[in-house]
N, C-alpha and C positions, 0 to 999 in steps of 0.2 A: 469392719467386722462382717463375715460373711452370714447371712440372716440362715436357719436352718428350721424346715417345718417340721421337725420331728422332734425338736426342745419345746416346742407348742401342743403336740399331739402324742394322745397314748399318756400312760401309768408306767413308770421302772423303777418296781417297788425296791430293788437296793437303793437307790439314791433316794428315796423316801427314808428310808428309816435310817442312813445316813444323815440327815438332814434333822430328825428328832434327835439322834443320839448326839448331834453335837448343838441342837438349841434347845431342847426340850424332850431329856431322854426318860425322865419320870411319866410325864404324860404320854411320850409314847409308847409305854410299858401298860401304865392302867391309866386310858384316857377319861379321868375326871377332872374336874380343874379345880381341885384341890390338889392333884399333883404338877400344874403348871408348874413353869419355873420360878415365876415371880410371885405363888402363891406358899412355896414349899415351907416349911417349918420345922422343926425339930421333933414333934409331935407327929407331923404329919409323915416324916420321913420313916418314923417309928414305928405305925400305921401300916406302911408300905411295906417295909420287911415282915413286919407280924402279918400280914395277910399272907407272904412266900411260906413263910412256917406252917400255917394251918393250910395250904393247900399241902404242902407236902405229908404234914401229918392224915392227910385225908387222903393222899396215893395209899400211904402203908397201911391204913385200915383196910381199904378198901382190896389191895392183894393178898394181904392176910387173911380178910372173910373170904375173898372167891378163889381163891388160888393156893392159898392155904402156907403163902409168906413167901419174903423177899431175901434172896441171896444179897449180897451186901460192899460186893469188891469194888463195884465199879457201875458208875452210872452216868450217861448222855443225856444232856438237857440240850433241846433242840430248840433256839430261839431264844437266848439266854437273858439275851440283853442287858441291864442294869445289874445281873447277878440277885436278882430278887426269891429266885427258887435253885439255884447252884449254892448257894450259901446255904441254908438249911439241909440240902441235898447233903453236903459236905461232911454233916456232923451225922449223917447217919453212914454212908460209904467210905470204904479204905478213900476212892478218889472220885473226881469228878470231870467231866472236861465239858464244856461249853461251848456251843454253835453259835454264832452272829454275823452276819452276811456285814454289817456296818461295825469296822471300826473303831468308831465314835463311843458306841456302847459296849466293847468290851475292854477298852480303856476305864469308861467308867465303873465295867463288872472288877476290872484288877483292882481300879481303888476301892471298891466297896471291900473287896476278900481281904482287902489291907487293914484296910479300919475293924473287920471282924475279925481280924488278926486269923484267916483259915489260908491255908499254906497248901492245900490239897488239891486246888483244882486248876487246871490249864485251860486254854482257849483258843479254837480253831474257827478260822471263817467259812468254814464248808466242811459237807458230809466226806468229801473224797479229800480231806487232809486226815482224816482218820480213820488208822488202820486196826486197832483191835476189835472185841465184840465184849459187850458190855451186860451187866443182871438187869439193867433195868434201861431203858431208852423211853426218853417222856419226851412233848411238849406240849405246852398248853397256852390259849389264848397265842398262836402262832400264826397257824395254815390257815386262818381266814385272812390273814394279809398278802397271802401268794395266789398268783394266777392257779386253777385249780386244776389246768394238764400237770402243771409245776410239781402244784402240790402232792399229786399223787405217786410223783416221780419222787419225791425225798420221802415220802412213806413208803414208798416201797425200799428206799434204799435205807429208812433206819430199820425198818425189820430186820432189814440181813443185816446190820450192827448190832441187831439181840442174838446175843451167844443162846444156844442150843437150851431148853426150857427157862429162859429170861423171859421178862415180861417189857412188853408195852404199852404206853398209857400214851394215848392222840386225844386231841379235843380239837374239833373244827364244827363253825357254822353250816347250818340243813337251812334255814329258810328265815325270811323276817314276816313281820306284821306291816308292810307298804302297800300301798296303793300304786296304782299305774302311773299317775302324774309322778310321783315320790321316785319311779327306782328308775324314768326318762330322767329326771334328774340327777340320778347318779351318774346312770350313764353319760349325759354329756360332762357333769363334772369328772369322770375319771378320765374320758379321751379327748377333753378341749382344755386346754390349762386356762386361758383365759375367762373362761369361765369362771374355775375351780376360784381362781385367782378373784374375782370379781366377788365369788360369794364366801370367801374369808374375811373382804372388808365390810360384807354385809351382817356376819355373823361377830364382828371384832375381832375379828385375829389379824395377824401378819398377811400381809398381803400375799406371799411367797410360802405363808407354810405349807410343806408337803401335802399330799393328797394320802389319807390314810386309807386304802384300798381294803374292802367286805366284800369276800367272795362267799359261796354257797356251796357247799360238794352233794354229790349225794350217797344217803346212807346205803343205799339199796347198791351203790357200785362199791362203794367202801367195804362192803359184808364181800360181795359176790370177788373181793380180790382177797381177802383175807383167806376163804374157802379155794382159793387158787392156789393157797400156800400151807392149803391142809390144816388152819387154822380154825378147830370147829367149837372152840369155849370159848365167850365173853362176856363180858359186864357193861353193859351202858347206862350211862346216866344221861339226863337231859339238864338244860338250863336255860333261861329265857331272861336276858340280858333286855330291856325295854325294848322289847319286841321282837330282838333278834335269837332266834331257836337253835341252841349249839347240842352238840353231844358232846359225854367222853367216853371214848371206848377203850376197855382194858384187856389184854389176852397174855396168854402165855404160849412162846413159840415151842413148837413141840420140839423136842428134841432130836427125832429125826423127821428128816423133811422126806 
């Protein structure tokens, strides 16, 4: 077997979340370890979709106060995953379609739409398998797992999937509460696996699970590209996840560009 130094080096965050979605697609969704795989429960599973409900009920307050409502045919959830916010999405929109770079997790979104018996929504692995434009283009708790050139290439390219006054909702990480020792640390666990590897056994995990990759964007390029798009109305919120500082930003795409 030919040895290769680039299975040792560097982050490729598809096969990361590959790798959740087919050992532990719950925690890779909302990483607490109460959604491990060997901690999950009936209760806890319960938990996990009532959390996709109240975040969705909290998109439609939140377009309806700034925006003044949501047209209803059609909506993109970017980062679909387990189907935890496509499923409620469902029950407000004619349809739905779902993004997931792995797999693994949109096998598990088809079973979940099964078991909630919702017949309305499809599922593509990438922004350029989908060709219409949609009222509403979300994702959340996503784009901090993609490298942030990346990231700002699929935000610019779900914009142009918001049809002409549809609205967007992004939520990505601005910065954390680390220290210098703390974010050398990441660093070398994100671009030496054996490392990574080394301090899985040291934290109890699997010695091979994936590397969950916490990028940073910045707000200030984020605005200043929206404003390139003639985009001059928005809503941000802030959140601080133990320590780590994310926004959501919501706008409405003008209708002529």
């Amino acid at each position: 077997m030919r040895f290769s130094l680039w299975a040792w080096l560097g982050d490729d965050s598809k096969s990361s979340w590959e790798w959740f979605g087919s050992n532990d697609p719950y925690y890779g969704v909302l990483s607490g370890d109460e959604y491990r795989k060997g901690n999950l429960s009936d209760e806890r599973i319960k938990n996990f979709f009532s959390s996709g409900a109240a975040h969705v009920d909290h998109v439609a307050r939140t377009v309806e106060a700034h925006f003044g409502g949501l047209r209803t045919k059609n909506c993109l959830d970017f980062g679909c995953g387990v189907g935890r916010l496509v499923i409620p999405f469902a029950g407000r929109f004619e349809y739905v379609t779902g993004v997931d770079v792995a797999p693994s997790m949109v096998r598990e979104a088809q079973l979940n739409c099964e078991k909630f018996g919702v017949r309305n929504v499809d599922f593509v692995s990438s922004l350029r398998d989908v060709r219409e434009q949609f009222d509403l283009v979300h994702s959340y708790i996503v784009l901090q797992h993609i490298p942030v050139s990346q990231g700002f290439t699929e935000m610019d390219a779900m914009v142009e999937k918001a049809r002409p006054g549809g609205i967007c909702f992004f939520h990505f990480t601005i910065g954390r509460n680390a220290g210098v020792v703390r974010k050398m640390g990441t660093f070398f666990r994100k671009n030496f696996k054996p490392i990574h590897y080394f301090l899985n056994l040291v934290e109890g995990k699997q010695a091979n699970e994936a590397y969950m990759q916490s990028t940073e964007y910045s707000l200030n390029k984020f605005i200043a590209r929206l404003f390139g798009k003639r985009i001059r109305e928005f809503w941000i919120e802030s959140e601080n996840h133990g320590g780590r500082y994310s926004v959501s930003v919501t706008f409405r795409v003008p209708e002529i560009y």
